[in-house]
C-alpha positions, 0 to 999 in steps of 0.5 A, a space after each residue: 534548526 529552522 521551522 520549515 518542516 516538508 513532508 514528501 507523500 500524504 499516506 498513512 506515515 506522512 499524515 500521522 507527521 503531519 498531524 503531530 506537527 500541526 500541534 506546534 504553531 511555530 512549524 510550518 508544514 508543507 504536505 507534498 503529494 503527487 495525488 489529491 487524496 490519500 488512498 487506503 490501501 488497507 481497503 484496496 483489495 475490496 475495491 479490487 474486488 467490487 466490494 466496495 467504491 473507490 471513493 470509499 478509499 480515499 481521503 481528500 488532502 486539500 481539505 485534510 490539510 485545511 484544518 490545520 492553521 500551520 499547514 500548506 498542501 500542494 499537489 505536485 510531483 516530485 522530481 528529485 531531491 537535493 540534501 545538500 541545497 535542502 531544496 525539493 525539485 519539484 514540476 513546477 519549481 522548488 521548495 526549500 525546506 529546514 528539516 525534510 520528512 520522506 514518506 513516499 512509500 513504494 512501488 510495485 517492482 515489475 519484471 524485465 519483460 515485454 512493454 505489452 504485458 503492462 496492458 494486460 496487468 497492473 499493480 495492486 498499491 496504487 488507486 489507479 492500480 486498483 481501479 483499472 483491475 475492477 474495471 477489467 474484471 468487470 468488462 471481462 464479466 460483462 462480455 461473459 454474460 452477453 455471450 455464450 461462446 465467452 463464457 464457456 472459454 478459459 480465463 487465466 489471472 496470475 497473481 505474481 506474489 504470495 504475501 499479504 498483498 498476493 493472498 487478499 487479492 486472490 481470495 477476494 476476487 476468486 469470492 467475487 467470481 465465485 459468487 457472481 458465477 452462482 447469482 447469474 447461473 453460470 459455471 464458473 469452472 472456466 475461471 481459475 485464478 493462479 497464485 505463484 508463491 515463491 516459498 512452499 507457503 504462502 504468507 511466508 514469515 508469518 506464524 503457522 496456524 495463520 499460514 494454514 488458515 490462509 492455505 485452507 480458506 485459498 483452496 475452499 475458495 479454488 485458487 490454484 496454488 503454485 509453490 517454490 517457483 518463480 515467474 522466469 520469463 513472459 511471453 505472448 500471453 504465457 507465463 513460464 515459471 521456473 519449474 517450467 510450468 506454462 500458463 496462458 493467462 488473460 491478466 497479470 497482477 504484480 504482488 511479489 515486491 516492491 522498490 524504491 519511488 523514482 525521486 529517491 532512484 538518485 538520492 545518494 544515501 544509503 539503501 539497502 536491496 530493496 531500495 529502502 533508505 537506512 536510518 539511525 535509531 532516531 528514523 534519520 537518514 544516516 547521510 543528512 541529519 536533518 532527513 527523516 526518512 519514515 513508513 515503506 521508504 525506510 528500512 525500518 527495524 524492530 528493538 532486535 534489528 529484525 526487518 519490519 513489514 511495510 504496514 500502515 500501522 509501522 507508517 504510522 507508527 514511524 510518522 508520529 517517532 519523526 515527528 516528535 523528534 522534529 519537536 524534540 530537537 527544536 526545543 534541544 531535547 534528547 531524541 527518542 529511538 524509535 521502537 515500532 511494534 506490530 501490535 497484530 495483523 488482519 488478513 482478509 480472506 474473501 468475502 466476510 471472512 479474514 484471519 487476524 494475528 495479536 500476538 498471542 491470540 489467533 483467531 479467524 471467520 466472521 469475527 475476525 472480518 468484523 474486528 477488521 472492518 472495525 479497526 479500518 473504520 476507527 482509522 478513516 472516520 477521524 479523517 473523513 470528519 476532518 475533511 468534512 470540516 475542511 471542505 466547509 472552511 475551503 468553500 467559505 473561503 471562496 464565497 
């Protein structure tokens, strides 16, 4: 087996790889990204929701990366990939590699619909997603302020997706309007934010006193709830549920799935419904020995064959077992299987409140924001120390 060791996609699973990798001098690395930084989408739905700025969610990858004698960064966008060639397509050209490391995550699954709707709606996993839903909302409230005749009007937003993603992003922003509409002395009443859960819950899945906190904390704040119903079909600005619900609304937000990234759409290795990759106990593709497949683009599993969520803590996780199995190999040492746990799970619920699940504990209020806030800043303020770094060594290099 060669050194060249490529990873495709620099967010949580293919940084927490890469830095495991950087510890081997005798392995090149070659970091491949589409964006410059690495976005924390566990910090999005604050940005969303104008709690926080969008530089506060980023991580620069040039200037990670420079820390690290043994590895390369290069911004490109990746075309396709061929296993068999082991070469990277990349815009600009090719990059061979020995052993390949998939982490690009996944996309927001969309609906069949008119090409109009996507000016008026907009995923939540992306940076730019999240900025052009803070920047329509705060037009939106702008021209409301201005203008009387506005802001008596209705304002419809629905949420397509009643998950982690769907339910943060609802609580955030109703607290958002909720308490801008108090601040600024207008009724908020106008405003309704529709939430389309498809199960009779929301956070479906999930343990109970967590589903009921999220439920009780969602209708203090006055989110619209719709349960057991589907977006079936668009029109105008009208949303048709399945239960022939008809609801104008003014912006659309996708949070009920995902699918694969457009590179993997023409890898033929086998996937399963979601557009997830299958791998072996080892996190390889079951195809290509030498394709490690990590975070959202794996269907990764538990010790009891049980699907594990898409969280940063399973990329994370995944990115460091590829990883050490790269190694492993490398000095003929028997691989380890993987064995991802989630250790718990932290739900913001809007404002300084959020509901978090250990396991055995659950708790939920001010704390639990606290513990939250907590445990992202013990993951961001290594990277942003390293980047500091970084950036003095790019700059001293360019003197």
């Amino acid at each position: 087996m060669g050194h060249h060791v490529v990873i495709l996609g620099g967010s949580y699973g293919g940084i927490a790889a890469m830095r495991r990798l950087s510890r081997h001098p005798e392995i090149q690395v070659t970091l491949i990204d589409q964006h410059p930084y690495h976005y924390l989408q566990t910090e999005g739905y604050e940005l969303i929701s104008s709690n926080t700025s969008f530089d506060e969610t980023i991580v620069s990858l040039p200037a990670l990366c420079a820390n690290y004698e043994n590895v390369t960064f290069k911004h490109r966008t990746v075309q396709a990939i061929d296993p068999k060639q082991k070469v990277i397509l990349l815009t600009d050209g090719e990059e061979s590699y020995d052993v390949l490391i998939i982490a690009v995550g996944s996309v927001t699954k969309r609906f069949d619909c008119d090409e109009n709707v996507y000016h008026y709606s907009s995923g939540a996993k992306s940076l730019r997603g999240a900025v052009k839903l803070q920047q329509f909302f705060q037009k939106e409230l702008y021209k409301r302020l201005e203008s009387e005749k506005e802001a008596n009007e209705n304002f419809n937003i629905i949420i397509g997706g009643a998950g982690l993603s769907g339910v943060e992003i609802a609580a955030g922003m109703q607290h958002f309007f909720n308490r801008y509409y108090r601040s600024n002395a207008l009724s908020c009443a106008t405003l309704h934010i529709h939430l389309i859960a498809s199960r009779d819950t929301v956070l479906n899945g999930m343990h109970p006193t967590i589903i009921k906190t999220a439920s009780k904390r969602l209708k203090k704040l006055r989110v619209i709830l719709h349960t057991q119903c589907r977006i079936a079909a668009l029109a105008a600005h009208e949303a048709i549920l399945t239960n022939d619900t008809h609801i104008p609304f003014d912006f659309m937000i996708f949070a009920g799935g995902t699918t694969s990234a457009p590179c993997l759409e023409n890898l033929e290795v086998e996937k399963n419904k979601k557009g997830q990759i299958i791998v072996d106990a080892y996190l390889r593709c079951k195809t290509y020995s030498h394709i490690y497949v990590i975070g959202d683009s794996a269907a990764l599993l538990d010790k009891k064959s049980k699907a594990l969520p898409p969280t940063a803590q399973t990329a994370i996780q995944s990115g460091e077992v590829a990883a050490s199995n790269i190694i492993r190999s490398l000095k003929h040492k028997t691989l380890k299987k993987a064995d991802i746990k989630i250790k718990g799970l932290a739900i913001a619920l809007g404002g300084k409140y959020a509901a978090i699940d250990l396991g055995k504990i659950r708790f939920s209020g001010y704390t639990a924001y606290l513990i939250k806030k907590l445990i992202e800043r013990l993951y961001k303020w290594p990277l942003w120390w390293l980047v500091s770094k970084g950036f003095r060594k790019i700059e001293a290099c360019t003197i």
